[in-house]
Structure formats: C-alpha cells, structure tokens
C-alpha positions in Angstrom: 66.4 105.2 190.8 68.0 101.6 192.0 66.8 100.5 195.3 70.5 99.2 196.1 73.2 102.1 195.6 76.6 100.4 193.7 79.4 102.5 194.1 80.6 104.0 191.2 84.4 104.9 189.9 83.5 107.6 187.6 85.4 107.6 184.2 88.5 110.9 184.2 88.5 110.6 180.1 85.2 110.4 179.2 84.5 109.7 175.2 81.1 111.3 175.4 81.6 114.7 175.0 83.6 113.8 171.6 81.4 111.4 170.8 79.7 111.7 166.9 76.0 110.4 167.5 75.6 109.9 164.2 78.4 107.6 163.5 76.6 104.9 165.3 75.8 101.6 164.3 75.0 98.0 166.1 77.6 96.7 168.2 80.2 99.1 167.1 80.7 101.9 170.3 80.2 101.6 173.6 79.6 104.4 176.7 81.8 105.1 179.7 80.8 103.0 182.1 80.1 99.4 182.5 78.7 97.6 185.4 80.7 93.8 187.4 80.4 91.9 189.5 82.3 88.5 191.0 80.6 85.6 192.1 82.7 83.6 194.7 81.9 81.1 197.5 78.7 81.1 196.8 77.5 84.6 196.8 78.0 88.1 194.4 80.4 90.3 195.8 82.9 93.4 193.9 80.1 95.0 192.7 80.9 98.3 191.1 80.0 100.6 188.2 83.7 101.4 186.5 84.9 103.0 183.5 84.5 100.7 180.7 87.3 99.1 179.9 89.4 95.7 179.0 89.9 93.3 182.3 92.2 90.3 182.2 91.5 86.8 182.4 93.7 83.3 183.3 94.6 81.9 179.7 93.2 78.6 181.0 89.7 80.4 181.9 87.0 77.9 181.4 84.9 80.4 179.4 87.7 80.4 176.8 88.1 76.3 176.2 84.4 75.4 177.0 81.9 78.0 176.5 80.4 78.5 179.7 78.6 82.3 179.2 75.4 83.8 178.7 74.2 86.9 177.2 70.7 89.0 176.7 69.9 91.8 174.7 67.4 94.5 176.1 67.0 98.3 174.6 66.6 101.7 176.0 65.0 105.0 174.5 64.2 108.3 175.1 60.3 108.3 174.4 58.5 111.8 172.9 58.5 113.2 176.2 62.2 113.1 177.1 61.8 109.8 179.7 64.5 107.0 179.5 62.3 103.6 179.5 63.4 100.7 178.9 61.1 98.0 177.2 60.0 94.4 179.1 63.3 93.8 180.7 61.9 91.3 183.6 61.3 89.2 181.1 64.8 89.2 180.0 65.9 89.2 183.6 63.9 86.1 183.8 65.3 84.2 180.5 69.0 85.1 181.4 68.6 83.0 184.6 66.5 80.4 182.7 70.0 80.3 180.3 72.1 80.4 183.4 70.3 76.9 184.8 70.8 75.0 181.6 74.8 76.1 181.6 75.0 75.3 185.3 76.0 78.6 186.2 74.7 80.7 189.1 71.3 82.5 188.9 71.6 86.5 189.0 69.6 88.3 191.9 67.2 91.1 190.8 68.8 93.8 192.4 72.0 92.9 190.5 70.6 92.9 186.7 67.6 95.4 187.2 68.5 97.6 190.1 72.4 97.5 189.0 71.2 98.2 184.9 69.0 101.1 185.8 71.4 102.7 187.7 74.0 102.4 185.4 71.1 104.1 182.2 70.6 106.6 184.5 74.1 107.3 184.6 74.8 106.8 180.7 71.2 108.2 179.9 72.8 111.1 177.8 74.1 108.3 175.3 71.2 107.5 174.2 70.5 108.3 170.9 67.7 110.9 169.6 67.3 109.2 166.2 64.5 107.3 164.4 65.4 103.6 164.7 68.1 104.3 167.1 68.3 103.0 171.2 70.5 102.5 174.0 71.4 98.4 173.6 71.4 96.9 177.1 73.7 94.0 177.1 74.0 91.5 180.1 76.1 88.8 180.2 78.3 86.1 182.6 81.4 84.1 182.0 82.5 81.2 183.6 86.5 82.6 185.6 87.8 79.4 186.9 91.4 78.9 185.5 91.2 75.3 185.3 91.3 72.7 182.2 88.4 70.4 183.1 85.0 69.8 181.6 82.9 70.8 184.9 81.2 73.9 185.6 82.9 76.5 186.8 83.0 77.9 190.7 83.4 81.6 190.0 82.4 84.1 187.7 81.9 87.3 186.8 78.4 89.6 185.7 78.6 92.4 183.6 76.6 95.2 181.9 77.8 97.0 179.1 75.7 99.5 176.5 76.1 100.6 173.4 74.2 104.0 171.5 73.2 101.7 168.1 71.6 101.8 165.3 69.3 99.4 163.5 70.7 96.1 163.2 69.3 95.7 159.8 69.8 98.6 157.2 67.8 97.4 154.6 65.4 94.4 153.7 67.1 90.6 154.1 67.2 88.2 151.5 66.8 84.8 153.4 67.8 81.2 152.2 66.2 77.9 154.0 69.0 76.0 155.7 68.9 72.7 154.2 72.0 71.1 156.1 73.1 73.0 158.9 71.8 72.9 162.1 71.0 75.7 165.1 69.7 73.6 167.9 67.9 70.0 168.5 65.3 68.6 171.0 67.0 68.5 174.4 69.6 71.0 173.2 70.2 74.6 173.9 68.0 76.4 171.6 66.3 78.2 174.2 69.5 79.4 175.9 70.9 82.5 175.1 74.5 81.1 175.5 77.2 81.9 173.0 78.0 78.5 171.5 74.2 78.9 169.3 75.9 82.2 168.0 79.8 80.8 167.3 77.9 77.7 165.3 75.8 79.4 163.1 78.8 81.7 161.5 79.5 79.3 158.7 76.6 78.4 157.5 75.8 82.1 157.0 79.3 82.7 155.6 77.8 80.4 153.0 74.8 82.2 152.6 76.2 85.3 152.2 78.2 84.1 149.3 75.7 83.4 147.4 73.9 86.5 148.1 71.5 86.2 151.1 72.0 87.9 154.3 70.9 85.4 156.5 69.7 81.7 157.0 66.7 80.7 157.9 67.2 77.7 160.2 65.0 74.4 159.8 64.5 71.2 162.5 67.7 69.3 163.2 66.3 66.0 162.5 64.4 66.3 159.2 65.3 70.2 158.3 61.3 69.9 157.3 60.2 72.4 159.8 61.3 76.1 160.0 62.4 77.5 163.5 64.7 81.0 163.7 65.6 83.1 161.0 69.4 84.3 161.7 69.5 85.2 165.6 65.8 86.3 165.5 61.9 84.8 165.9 60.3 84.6 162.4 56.4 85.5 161.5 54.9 84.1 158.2 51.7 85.8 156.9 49.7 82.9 155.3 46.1 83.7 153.9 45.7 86.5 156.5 46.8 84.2 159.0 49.9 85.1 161.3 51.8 81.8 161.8 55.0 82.1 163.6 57.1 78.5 164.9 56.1 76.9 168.2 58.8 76.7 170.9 57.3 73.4 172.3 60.7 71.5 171.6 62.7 74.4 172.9 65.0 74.5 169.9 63.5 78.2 169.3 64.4 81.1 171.5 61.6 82.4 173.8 61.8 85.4 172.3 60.7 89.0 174.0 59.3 91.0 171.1 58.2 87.7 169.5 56.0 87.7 172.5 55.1 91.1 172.5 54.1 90.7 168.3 51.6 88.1 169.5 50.3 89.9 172.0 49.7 93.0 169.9 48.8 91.5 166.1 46.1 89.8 168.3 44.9 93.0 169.4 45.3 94.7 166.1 42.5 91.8 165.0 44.6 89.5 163.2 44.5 85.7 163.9 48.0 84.1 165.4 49.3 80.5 165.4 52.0 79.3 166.9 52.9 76.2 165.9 54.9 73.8 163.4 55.0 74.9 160.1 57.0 73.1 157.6 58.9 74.6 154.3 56.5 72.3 152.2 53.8 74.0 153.4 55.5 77.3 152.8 56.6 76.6 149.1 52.5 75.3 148.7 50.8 78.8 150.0 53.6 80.9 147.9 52.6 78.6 144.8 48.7 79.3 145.3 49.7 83.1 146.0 48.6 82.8 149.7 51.8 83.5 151.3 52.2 87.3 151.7 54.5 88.5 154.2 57.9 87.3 156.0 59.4 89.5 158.8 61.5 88.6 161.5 61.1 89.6 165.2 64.2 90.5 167.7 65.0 92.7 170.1 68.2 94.3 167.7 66.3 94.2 164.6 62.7 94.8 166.2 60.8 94.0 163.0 62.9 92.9 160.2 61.3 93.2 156.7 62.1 89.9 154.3 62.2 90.7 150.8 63.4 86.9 149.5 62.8 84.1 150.7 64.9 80.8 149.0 64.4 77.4 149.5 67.2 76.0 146.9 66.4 77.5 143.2 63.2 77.8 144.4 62.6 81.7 145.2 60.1 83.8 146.9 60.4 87.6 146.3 58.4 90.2 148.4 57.6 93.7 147.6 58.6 95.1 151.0 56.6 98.8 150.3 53.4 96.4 149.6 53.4 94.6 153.3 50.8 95.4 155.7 51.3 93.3 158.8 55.0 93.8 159.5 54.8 97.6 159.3 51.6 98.0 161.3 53.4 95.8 164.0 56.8 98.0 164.0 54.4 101.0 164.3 52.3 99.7 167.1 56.0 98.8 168.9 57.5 101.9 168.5 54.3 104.2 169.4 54.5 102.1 172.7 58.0 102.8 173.4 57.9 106.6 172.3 55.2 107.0 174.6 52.5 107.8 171.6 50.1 105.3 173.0 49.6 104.2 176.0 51.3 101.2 177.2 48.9 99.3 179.2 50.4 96.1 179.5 52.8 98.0 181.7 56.0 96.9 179.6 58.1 99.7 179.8 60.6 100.5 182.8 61.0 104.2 183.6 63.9 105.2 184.5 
C-alpha cells in the first residue's frame, strides 16, 4: 500500500465490468481512474485519484505551442502467483525527473509518482490482463499549464497517471530500414529525454518507411548517419560473431533505456559477452557479408524484446529467420520468468504491490 493516502473520487459508471479483455491492444483502452496533480507556487498541490476523463486546458497553453511535456512508460502484471508487481519503476522514477531537468520543468517527489502509481494499480489491479504477452501499461507524464504565448518555461503544471490493459506492442516480426537522412537526436540534444518532441519528429520519416514496406526506422548519428543509435522508439541489440553489441549512450543521443539495461545485465549472466559501444552501419553491412551478423532485436519497455526479421540499409537487405534466433528469445524468456515470478528475482527489480 502507498505510504501517503490520495483521496480518491471513485468512478459512478465504471467501464470495467463491460469491459472485453480480449479486445485489447497498445495504447487503445484505458481504466477508470487516473491519478493529477497541480504544481503551483512552487509546490504539488490537488492531488486526487478521479475517474478518468477529458480536463480542459487555456488554448494558449504552453504545452500546446512549445512542447514542454514528459512522459515514461512502465508495466504491471499479475505474476503465476496472482501478485500485482510492477517491474524497475525507480528507475523510471528516476529518468522522468532526469527528462524534467533538461525541459526546465519541476522535478516530481517520490511519494507523488511511486506512492500515488501504486495506489492507484492497487485500485485498477483487476484490469490487468491474464494473457501471455499482455500487462498493465503505467503511463506518467507532465505538461507545461501556463496560458501564456512566450518561449520560457512554464510556472505551473500538472502530473498525471493514466493506465491502459494492452497488448504487445509488436504483433509480428519488424522489417527495419537504416535512416539515411532523417534525424532523431544530436550531441547536446534531447535524445535522452523522454519528452514528446523526439516522438512528434520521427512520424515522417517512418511514414516513409512504411511505404515502402518496413515498419520502422532504424535511426543513425545526426552528423554523419555512420553510426546506428535507436531502432523506432526502442534500444537496439546486434548479435555479431556471438558477441552482443548494443549502441553506447555516451553522447546522450540514445535513450537510457530500462530493459535495455536490464538485457545487459541478464545476457551477461546468461554467459554471453556485451559491448556497448559505437557501432557503425559499415561495420554492420561487413559482418552480414562474412555471415557473422546473426541476430537484430530491439529492447523497450512496450515491445520488451522485439524480433527483427529485415534489416535494410538502401537495396542492400538483411533477412533473418526469426524461428532460428537464439539470443533474443532466451532474453524475453529470462524477462518474463522474472516478472511471472518463475525465477527468482534477485536483483530485487520488481515492486509488489
């Protein structure tokens, strides 16, 4: 239970008890309650857990003309035994206020984003999904309230929490192209920030991809588009010779990213040899060439472990037969069994409810 009690306005029309379970998917339905909170003068006030529903803001809102939110993305599950946990959300809790820094908005208190999130699962913990692949999706987020036309950061805002019962993010294995011309971040950018502006900037390059028959992008260095970063909205692991190599986020043009973390942590375990560092599409092309290059997966906490089954750097194409990989299945294994409560989790990176 939370340590601080938020009042709660419980929801008179529920959509639960109507609710088809298994007409979910990502991003699509969300549960009866959400969690806000203002932040005014200094200091988080209005705090309440409240139906879930539309709120109204100025029309001159500096989160509308300049951008100024944040966002994370954490999930929830039932494990084997019937708990609710919830997996490594300090570590989200500490990258939304790292984001929050860089966009010169407010830093969130603990008790606000853990304390005020597990008391609102607890009270949404029968949406959560009993479905392979399925979860609760946890997201937090802040927008900048001040309804005033000026390129300055904004005085007031407001916190919320709103979950979803979803379904994988990914359906079926991704065909990827190399982004030869677009760019996702640069050196001294906001790469590492989950604010929305990286999301709004990469729709068109994907639009493209998609037109040509790729799902995604995968996104290359803004200077020389030599080196690969972020595939789509997610961390990226290359299997090289037996070698995991996945891309260094020492220029902070790469999101920090939980599971990407986590998939270090545990492929070291599971014996297997991880670099992070700068790895460049020439270098890619070469090991495919030599018939070294064996596996492509993204990491993330909506996808988890994405399977890549093409890989395109223009005409030049890399196919993968996704029932032949090794490492990106072991790793979604070992993930899962830690969340379902199958293994033990001793790096202590589950939250029980």
């Amino acid at each position: 239970m939370s340590i601080v009690s938020i009042p709660v306005i419980k929801n008179q029309h529920p959509k639960l008890p109507t609710f088809d379970m298994d007409q979910i998917a990502f991003g699509k339905n969300f549960t009866d309650h959400m969690l806000v909170a203002d932040y005014e003068n200094g200091e988080w006030k209005n705090v309440q857990i409240k139906p879930y529903a539309p709120f109204e803001v100025d029309p001159s809102c500096a989160t509308l003309h300049y951008g100024q939110t944040i966002f994370e993305g954490i999930k929830a599950f039932k494990n084997d035994n019937g708990e609710v946990v919830v997996f490594r959300p300090d570590q989200n809790f500490i990258r939304f206020n790292t984001s929050a820094q860089r966009m010169q908005m407010p830093t969130v208190p603990e008790w606000l984003f853990i304390d005020g999130m597990k008391q609102l699962i607890n009270l949404e913990r029968d949406w959560i999904p009993n479905k392979p692949d399925a979860s609760l999706y946890i997201r937090p987020f802040m927008i900048a309230m001040d309804p005033f036309l000026g390129v300055r950061p904004s005085n007031t805002y407001k916190f919320m929490i709103i979950l979803g019962p979803s379904g994988p993010y990914f359906s079926a294995p991704m065909k990827i192209i190399i982004e030869q011309h677009y760019t996702r971040a640069t050196p001294g950018g906001v790469g590492f920030a989950k604010n929305g502006g990286n999301y709004g900037a990469s729709l068109f390059p994907v639009s493209l991809a998609q037109e040509n028959g790729y799902d995604q992008v995968l996104w290359t260095d803004a200077i020389e588009h030599k080196f690969v970063e972020e595939v789509g909205m997610m961390n990226v692991m290359f299997v090289i010779d037996g070698k995991v190599i996945t891309p260094s986020i020492e220029k902070g043009t790469v999101l920090k990213g939980v599971t990407r973390n986590s998939a270090i942590v545990l492929l070291t375990e599971m014996g297997y040899e991880v670099e992070e560092r700068f790895l460049s599409v020439a270098e890619i092309v070469d090991a495919h060439k030599k018939g070294l290059f064996q596996e492509v997966f993204g990491v993330g906490t909506a996808a988890v472990v994405s399977y890549i089954s093409r890989l395109a750097h223009g005409d030049y194409v890399m196919d993968f037969d996704v029932n032949a990989l090794k490492v990106a299945p072991a790793l979604k294994k070992q993930l899962n069994d830690i969340r379902m409560g199958n293994i033990v989790d001793k790096h202590g990176w589950l939250l029980h409810i």
